[in-house]
N, C-alpha and C positions, 0 to 999 in steps of 0.2 A: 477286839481283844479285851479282856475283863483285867484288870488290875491286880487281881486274885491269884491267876494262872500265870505257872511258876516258867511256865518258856516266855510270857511277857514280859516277865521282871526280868529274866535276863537278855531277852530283846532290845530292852531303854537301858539296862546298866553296860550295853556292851555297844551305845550309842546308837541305839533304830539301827544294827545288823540289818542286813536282808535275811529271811527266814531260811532260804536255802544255804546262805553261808554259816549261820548258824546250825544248823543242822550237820552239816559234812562238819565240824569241831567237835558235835556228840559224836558222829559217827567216826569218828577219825582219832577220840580222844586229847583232842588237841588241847583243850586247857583244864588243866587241873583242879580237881574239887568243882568242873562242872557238872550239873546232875545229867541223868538219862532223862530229857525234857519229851514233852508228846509233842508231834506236831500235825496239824489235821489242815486236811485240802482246804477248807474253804473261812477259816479266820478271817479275812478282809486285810484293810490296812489300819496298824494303828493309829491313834488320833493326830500323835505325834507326831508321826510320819507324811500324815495329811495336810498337817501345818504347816511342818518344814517342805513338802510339797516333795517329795521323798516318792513319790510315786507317779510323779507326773513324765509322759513321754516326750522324747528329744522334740525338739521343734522343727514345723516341718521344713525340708529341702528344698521349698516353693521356688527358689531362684536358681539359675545356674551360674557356674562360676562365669566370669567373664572374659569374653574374648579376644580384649587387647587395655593395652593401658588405660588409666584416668576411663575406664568405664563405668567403674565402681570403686568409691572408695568412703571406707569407714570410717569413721572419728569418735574418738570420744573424748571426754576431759577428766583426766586426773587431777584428786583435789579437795580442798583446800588444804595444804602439806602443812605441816602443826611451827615446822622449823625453814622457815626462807631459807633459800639459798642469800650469797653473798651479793647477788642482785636485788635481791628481795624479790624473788619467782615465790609464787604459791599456788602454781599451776602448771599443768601437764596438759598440751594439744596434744594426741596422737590420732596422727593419719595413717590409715594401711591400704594399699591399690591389690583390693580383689583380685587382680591379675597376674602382676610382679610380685606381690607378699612384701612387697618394699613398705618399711616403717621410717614416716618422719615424725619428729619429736619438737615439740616449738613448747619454749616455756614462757607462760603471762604472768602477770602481775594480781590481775581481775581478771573473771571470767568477762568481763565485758570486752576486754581484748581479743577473743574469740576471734570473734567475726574479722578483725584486722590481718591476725598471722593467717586466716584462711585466704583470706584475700593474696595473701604475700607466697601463699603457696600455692595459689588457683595458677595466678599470671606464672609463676617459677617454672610450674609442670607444667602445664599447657606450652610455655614457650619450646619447654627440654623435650616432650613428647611431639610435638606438634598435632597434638588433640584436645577435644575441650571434653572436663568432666562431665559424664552423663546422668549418675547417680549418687547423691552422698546418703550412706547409712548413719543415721545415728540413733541414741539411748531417747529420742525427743528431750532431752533434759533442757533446762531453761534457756541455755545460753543459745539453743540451734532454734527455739520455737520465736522467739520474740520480731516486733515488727520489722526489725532493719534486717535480719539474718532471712527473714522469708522474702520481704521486700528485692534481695539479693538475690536468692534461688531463683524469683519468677524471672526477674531480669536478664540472668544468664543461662536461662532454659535447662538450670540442674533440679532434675526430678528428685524425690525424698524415698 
């Protein structure tokens, strides 16, 4: 898209629209003091759009849901929160079980507390379920990559 062409500019001023939702507004009249913009099949994407990745396809469905509890379960850490709590938490564990959609919530201090409230929720649910975790999803973010958290995983034979 050229910077020039007047359906561009209101492509970026109406926040990278989709071209097609732009278009049913001219067609439809829907905002005021819009012009009758041209629109041509084969534009591309703009650059904008490529950056913000505005055009990229959903990711694929390579796994399937799972078939019983603590099969699958995802984590990630919220954080670092600007205002502690009255504990002085500046961190959010969340766990969710693939299976049941059940969310636990554990708040740390440090992300190095991680690996501890996991542990405190491995033995919890393993005992309540009487199953052992067989997959944890996460973001790889620092706190799941490091020596003692894999050291962990190989240990109790949970895949990544």
């Amino acid at each position: 898209m050229s910077s020039n062409d007047n359906t561009s500019v209101w492509h970026a001023r109406l926040g990278h629209l989709h071209m097609n939702k732009l278009k049913v507004m001219v067609q439809k009249s829907l905002v005021k003091d819009l012009p009758n913009l041209k629109f041509f099949d084969n534009r591309g994407v703009c650059e904008g759009c490529q950056y913000g990745k505005a055009h990229r396809l959903p990711f694929d469905r390579s796994f399937s849901k799972s078939k019983a509890p603590l099969e699958r379960i995802h984590s990630d850490v919220y954080g670092r929160i600007i205002i502690a709590s009255y504990s002085s938490f500046h961190y959010m564990l969340v766990l969710v079980d693939d299976f049941t959609r059940f969310v636990w919530v554990y708040f740390v201090k440090n992300k190095s507390d991680v690996l501890e409230k996991f542990k405190e929720f491995k033995e919890t649910m393993e005992n309540l379920f009487e199953k052992r975790i067989r997959v944890l999803r996460t973001d790889n973010g620092g706190e799941y990559v490091f020596d003692d958290f894999m050291s962990f995983y190989r240990s109790q034979g949970i895949r990544r």
